[in-house]
N, CA, C and O atoms as a MOPAC input file, in Angstrom:
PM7 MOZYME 1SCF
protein

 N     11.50300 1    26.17700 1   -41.18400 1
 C     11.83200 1    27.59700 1   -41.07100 1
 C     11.00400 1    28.21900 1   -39.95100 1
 O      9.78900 1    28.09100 1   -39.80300 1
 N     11.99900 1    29.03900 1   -39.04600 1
 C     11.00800 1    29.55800 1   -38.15600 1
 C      9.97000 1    31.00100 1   -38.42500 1
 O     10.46300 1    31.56900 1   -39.39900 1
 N      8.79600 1    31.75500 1   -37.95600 1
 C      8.46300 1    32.10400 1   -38.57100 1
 C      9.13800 1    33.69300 1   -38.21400 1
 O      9.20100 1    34.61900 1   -39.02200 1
 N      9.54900 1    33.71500 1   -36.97600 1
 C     10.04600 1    35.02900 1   -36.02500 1
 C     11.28300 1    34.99400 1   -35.67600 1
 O     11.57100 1    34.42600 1   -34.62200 1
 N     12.16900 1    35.51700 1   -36.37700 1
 C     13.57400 1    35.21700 1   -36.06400 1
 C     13.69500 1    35.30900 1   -33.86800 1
 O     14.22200 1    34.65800 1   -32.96600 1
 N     12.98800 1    36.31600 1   -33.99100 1
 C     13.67000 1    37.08800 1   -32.50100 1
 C     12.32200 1    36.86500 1   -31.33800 1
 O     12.04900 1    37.32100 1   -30.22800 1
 N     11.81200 1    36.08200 1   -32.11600 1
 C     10.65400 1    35.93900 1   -30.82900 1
 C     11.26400 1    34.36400 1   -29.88200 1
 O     11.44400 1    33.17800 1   -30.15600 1
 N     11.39600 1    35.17000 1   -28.80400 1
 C     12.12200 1    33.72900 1   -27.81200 1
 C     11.36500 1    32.75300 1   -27.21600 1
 O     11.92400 1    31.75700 1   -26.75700 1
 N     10.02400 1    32.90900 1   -27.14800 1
 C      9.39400 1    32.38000 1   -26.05200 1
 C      7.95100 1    32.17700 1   -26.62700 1
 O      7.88300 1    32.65300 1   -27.76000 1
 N      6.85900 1    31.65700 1   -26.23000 1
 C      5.53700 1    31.05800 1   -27.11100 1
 C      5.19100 1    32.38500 1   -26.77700 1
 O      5.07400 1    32.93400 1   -27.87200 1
 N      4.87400 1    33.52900 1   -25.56600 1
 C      4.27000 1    34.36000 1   -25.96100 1
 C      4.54800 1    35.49500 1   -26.77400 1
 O      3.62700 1    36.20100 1   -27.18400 1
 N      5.73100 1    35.72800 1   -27.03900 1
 C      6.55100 1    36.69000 1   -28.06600 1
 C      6.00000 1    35.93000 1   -29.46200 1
 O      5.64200 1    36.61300 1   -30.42100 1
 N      5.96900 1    34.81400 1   -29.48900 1
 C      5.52900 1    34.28900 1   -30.98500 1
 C      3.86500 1    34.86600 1   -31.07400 1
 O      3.36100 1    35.68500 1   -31.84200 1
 N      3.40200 1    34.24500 1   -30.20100 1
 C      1.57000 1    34.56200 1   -30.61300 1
 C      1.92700 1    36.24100 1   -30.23100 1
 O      0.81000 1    36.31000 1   -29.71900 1
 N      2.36100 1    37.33000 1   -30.07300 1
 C      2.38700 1    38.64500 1   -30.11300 1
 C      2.59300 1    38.74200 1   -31.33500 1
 O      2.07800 1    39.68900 1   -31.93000 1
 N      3.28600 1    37.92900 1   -31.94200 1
 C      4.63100 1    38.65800 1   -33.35900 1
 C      3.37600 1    38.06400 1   -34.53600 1
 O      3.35600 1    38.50600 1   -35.68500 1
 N      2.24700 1    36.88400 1   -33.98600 1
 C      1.48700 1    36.64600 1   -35.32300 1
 C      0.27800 1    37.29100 1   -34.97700 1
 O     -0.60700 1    37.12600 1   -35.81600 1
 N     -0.11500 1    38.17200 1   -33.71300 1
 C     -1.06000 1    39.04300 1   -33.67600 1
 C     -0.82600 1    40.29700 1   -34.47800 1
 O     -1.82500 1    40.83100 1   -34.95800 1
 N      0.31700 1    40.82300 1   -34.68300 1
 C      0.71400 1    41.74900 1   -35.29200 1
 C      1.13700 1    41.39000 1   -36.87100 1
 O      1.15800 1    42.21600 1   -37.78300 1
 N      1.35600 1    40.45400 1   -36.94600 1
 C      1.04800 1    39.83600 1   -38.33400 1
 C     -0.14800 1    40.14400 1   -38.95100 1
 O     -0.28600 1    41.02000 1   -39.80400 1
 N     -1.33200 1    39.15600 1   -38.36000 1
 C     -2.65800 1    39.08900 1   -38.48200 1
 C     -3.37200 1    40.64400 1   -38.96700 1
 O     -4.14900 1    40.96300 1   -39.86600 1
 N     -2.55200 1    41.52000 1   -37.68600 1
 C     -3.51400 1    43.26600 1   -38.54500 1
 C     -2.40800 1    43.67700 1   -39.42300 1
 O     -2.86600 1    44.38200 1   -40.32200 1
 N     -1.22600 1    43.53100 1   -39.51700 1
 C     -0.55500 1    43.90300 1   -40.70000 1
 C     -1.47600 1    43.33800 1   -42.15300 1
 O     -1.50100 1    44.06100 1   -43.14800 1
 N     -2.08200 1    42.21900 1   -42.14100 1
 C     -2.37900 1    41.55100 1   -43.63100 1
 C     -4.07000 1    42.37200 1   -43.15300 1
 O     -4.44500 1    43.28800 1   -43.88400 1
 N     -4.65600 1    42.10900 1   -42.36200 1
 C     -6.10100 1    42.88200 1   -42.53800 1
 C     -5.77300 1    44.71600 1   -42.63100 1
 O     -6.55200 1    45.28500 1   -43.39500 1
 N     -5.09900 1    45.31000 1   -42.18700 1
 C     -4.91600 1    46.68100 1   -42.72000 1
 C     -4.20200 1    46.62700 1   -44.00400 1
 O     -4.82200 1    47.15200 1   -44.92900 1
 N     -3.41500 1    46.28300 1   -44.20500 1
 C     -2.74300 1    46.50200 1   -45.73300 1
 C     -2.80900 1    45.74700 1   -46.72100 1
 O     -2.20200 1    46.16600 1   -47.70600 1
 N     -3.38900 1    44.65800 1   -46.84300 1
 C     -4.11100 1    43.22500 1   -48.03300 1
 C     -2.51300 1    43.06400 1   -47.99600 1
 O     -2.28300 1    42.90900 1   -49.19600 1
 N     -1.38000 1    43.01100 1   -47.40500 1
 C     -0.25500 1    42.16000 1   -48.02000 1
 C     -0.84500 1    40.46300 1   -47.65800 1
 O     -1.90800 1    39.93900 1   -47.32500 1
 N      0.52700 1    40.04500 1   -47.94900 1
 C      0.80700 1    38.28900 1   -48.08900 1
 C      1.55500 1    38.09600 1   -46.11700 1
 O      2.30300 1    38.78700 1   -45.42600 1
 N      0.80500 1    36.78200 1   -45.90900 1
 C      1.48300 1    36.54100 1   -44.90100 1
 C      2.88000 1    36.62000 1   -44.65400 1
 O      3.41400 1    37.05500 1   -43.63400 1
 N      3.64000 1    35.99000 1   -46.06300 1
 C      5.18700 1    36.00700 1   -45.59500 1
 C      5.67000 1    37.39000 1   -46.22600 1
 O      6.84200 1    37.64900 1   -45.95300 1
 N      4.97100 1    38.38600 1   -47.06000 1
 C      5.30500 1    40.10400 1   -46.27400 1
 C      5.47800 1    40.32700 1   -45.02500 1
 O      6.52300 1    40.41400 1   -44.38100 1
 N      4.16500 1    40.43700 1   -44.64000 1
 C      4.23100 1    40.29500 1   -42.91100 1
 C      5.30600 1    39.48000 1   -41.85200 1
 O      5.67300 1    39.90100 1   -40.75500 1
 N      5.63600 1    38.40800 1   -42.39200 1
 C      6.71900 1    37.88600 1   -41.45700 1
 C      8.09900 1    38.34500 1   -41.67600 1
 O      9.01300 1    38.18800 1   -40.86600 1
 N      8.20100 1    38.97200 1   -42.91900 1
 C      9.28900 1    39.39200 1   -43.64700 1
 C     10.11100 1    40.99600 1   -42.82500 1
 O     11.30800 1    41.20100 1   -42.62500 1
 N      8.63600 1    42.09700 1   -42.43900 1
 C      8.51600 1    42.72200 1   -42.28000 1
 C      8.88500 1    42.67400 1   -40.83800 1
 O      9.90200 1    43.26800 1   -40.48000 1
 N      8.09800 1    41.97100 1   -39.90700 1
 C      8.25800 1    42.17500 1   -38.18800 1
 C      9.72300 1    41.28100 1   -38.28200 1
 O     10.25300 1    41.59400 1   -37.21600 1
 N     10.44500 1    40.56100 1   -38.81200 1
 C     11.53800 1    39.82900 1   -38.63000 1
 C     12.68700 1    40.86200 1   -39.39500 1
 O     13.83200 1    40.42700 1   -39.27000 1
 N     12.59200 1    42.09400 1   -40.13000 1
 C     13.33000 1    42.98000 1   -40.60800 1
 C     13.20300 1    44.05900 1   -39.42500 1
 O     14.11900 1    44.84200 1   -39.17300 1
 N     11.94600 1    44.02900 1   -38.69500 1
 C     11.90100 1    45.39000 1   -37.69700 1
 C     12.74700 1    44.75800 1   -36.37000 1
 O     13.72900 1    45.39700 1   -35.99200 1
 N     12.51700 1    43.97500 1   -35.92200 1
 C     13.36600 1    43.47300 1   -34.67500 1
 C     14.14500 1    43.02600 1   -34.63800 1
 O     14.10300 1    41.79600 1   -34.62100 1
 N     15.59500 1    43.81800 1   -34.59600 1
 C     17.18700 1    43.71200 1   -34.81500 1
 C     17.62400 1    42.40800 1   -33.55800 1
 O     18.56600 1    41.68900 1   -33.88900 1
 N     17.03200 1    42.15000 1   -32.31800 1
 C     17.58200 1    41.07500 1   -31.37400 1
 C     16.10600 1    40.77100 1   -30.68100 1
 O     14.97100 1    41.09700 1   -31.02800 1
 N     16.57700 1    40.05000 1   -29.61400 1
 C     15.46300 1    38.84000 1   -29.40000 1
 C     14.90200 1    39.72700 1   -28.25500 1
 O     15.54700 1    40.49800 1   -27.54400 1
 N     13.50900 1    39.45100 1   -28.21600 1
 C     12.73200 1    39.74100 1   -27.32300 1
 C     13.15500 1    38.90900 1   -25.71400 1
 O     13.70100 1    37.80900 1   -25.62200 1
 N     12.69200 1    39.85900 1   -24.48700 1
 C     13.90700 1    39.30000 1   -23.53100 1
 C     12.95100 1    38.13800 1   -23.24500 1
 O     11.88400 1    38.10800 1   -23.85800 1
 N     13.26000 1    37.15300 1   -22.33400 1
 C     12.69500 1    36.33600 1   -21.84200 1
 C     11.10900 1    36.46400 1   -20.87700 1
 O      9.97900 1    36.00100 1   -21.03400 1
 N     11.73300 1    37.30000 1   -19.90200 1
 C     10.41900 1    36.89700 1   -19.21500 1
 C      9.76400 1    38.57600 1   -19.45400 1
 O      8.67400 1    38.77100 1   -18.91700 1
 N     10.31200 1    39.61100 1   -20.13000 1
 C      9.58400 1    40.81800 1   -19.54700 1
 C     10.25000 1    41.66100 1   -21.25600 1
 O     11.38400 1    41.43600 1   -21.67800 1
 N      9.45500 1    42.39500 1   -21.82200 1
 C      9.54100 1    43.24900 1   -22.71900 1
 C      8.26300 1    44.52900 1   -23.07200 1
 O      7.03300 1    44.55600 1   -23.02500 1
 N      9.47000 1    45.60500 1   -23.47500 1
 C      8.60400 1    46.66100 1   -23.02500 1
 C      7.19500 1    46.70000 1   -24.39100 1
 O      6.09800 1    47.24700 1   -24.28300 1
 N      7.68100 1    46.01300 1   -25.45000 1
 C      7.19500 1    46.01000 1   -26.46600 1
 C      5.62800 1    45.64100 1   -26.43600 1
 O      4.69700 1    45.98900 1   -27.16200 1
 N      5.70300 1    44.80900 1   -25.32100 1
 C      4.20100 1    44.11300 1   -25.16800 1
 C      2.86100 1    45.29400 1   -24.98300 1
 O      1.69000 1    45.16500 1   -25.34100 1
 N      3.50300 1    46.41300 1   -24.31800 1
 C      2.88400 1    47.18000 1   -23.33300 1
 C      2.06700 1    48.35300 1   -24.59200 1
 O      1.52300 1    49.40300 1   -24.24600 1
 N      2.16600 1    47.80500 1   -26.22700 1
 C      1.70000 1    48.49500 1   -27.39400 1
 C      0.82700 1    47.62800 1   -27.82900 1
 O      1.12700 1    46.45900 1   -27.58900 1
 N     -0.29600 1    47.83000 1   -28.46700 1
 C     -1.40100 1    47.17700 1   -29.39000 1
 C     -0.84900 1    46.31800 1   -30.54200 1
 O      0.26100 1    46.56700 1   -31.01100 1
 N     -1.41900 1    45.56100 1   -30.88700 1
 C     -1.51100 1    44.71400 1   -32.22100 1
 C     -1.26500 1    45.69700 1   -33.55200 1
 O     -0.48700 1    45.43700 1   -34.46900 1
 N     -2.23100 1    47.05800 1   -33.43200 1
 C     -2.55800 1    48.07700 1   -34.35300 1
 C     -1.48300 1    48.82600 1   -34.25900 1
 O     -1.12100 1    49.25800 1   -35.35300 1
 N     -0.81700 1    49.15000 1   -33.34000 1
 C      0.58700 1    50.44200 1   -33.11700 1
 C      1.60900 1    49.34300 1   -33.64300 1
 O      2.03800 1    49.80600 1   -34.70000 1
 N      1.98800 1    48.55500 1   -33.49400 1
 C      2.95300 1    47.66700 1   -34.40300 1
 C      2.83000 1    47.76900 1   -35.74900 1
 O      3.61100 1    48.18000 1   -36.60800 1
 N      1.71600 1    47.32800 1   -35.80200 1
 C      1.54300 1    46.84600 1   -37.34900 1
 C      1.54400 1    48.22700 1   -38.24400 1
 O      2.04400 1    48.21900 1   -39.36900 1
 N      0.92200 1    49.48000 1   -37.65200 1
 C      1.34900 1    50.46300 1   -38.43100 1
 C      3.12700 1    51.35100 1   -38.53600 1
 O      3.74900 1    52.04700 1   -39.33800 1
 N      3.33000 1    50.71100 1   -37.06800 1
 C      4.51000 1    51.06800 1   -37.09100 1
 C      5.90800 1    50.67700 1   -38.28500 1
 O      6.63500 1    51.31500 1   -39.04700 1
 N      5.63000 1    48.63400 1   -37.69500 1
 C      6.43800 1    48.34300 1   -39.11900 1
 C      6.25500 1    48.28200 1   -40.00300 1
 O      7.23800 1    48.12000 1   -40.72500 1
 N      4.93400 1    48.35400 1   -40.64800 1
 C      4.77200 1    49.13400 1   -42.10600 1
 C      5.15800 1    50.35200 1   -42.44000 1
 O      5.52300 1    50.60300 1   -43.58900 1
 N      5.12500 1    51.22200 1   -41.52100 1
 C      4.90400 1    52.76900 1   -42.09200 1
 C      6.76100 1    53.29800 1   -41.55600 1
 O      7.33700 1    54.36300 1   -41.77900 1
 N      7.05300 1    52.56900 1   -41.12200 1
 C      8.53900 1    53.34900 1   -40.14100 1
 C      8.01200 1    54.12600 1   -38.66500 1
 O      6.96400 1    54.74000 1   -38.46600 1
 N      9.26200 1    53.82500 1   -37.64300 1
 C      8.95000 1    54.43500 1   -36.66400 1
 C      8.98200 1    55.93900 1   -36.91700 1
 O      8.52800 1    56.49700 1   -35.91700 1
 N      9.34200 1    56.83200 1   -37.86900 1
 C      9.18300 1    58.16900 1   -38.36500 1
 C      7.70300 1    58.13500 1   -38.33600 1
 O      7.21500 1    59.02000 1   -37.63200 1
 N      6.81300 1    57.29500 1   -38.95400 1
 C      5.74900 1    58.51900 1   -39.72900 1
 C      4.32700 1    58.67700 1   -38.10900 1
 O      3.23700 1    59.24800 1   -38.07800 1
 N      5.08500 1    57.87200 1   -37.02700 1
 C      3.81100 1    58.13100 1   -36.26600 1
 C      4.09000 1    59.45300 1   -35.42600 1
 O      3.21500 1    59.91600 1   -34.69500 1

């Protein structure tokens, strides 16, 4: 099983388990919450060589797909 539906490329993966990583240290969930969670927030695949997504923290993700893009 893969762990990131939409991560295309090795560095979209180590992004998607950096944002994993502070999802479970800010909120005590379970790892496969966390994978459950960033693979429910990203509807299609990260592009190949360039995404704007990168250009946000580990911490602005992880509160993001926990909390909804509403509550920031």
């Amino acid at each position: 099983m893969k762990k990131f539906r939409y991560a295309t490329t090795e560095e979209a993966r180590e992004f998607c388990e950096g944002i994993m990583i502070e999802m479970i240290k800010l909120f005590n969930i379970s790892e496969e919450e966390a994978w459950g969670r960033v693979n429910d927030f990203w509807k299609s695949p990260f592009k190949e060589d360039y995404d704007i997504s990168y250009h946000e923290t580990f911490n602005y993700w992880a509160n993001t797909i926990y909390f909804g893009k509403e509550a920031r």
